[in-house]
C-alpha positions in Angstrom: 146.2 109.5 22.9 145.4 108.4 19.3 144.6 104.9 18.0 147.9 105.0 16.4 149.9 105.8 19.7 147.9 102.7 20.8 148.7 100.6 17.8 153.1 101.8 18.8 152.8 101.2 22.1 153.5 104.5 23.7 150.1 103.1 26.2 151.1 101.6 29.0 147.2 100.1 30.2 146.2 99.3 33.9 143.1 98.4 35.4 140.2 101.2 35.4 140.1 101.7 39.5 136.7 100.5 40.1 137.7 96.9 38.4 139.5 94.1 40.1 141.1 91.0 38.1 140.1 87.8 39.9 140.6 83.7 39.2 137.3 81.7 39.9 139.4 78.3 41.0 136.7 76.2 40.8 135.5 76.8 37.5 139.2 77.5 36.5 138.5 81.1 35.2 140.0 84.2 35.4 137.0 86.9 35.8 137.2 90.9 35.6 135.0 92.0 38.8 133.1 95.3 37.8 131.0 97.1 40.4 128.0 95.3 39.0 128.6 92.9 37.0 131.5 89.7 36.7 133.1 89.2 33.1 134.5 85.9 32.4 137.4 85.5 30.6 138.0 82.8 28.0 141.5 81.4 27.0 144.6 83.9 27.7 142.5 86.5 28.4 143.7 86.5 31.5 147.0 86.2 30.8 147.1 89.4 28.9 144.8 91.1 31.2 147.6 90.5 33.9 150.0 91.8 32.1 148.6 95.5 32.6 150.3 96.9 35.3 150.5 100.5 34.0 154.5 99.7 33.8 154.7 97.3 30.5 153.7 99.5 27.5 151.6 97.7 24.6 154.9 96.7 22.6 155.8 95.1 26.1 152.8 93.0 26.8 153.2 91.4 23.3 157.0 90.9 23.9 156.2 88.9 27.1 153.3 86.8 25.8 155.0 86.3 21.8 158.5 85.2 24.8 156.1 82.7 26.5 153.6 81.5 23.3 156.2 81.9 20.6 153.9 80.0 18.1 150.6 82.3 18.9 149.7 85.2 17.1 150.4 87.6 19.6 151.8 90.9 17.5 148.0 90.5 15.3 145.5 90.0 18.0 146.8 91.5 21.1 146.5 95.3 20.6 143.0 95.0 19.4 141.8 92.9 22.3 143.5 95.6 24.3 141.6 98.6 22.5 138.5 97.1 23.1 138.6 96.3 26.9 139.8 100.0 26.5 136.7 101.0 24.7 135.0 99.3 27.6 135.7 101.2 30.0 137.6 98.1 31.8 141.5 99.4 31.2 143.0 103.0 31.3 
């Protein structure tokens, strides 16, 4: 799959199998559990993070989070963040 596919949509990204998306409730984070090490999310992170299911393409992530942030800049930042927690090895 090229960038540009990406950039369309036509990915629909999941989890990698060996990571596990957790919320921390008493410091109020959402945390991405790798086999050894914990990544903390900041702001929606997880919110977008959730949205991964494999089902939801690219173009459908942004849809649901520009339906509930109307006013964020959903369309401009999500993909990238996407790519990179691609490049990371943390989403398939």
């Amino acid at each position: 799959m090229t960038t540009h596919d990406v950039v369309r949509g036509l990915w629909r990204p999941e989890l990698a199998r060996s990571v596990v998306l957790r919320h921390d409730r008493v410091r109020g984070v959402d945390l991405l559990v790798l086999p050894e090490r914990v990544v903390v999310l900041r702001g929606a992170a997880g919110s977008i993070v959730a949205l991964c299911d494999g089902e939801r393409d690219v173009d459908g992530i942004v849809a649901e989070l520009a339906r509930r942030h109307p006013d964020a800049p959903v369309a401009a930042e999500v993909p990238p963040f996407l790519r990179q927690l691609r490049s990371e090895g943390w989403l398939r």
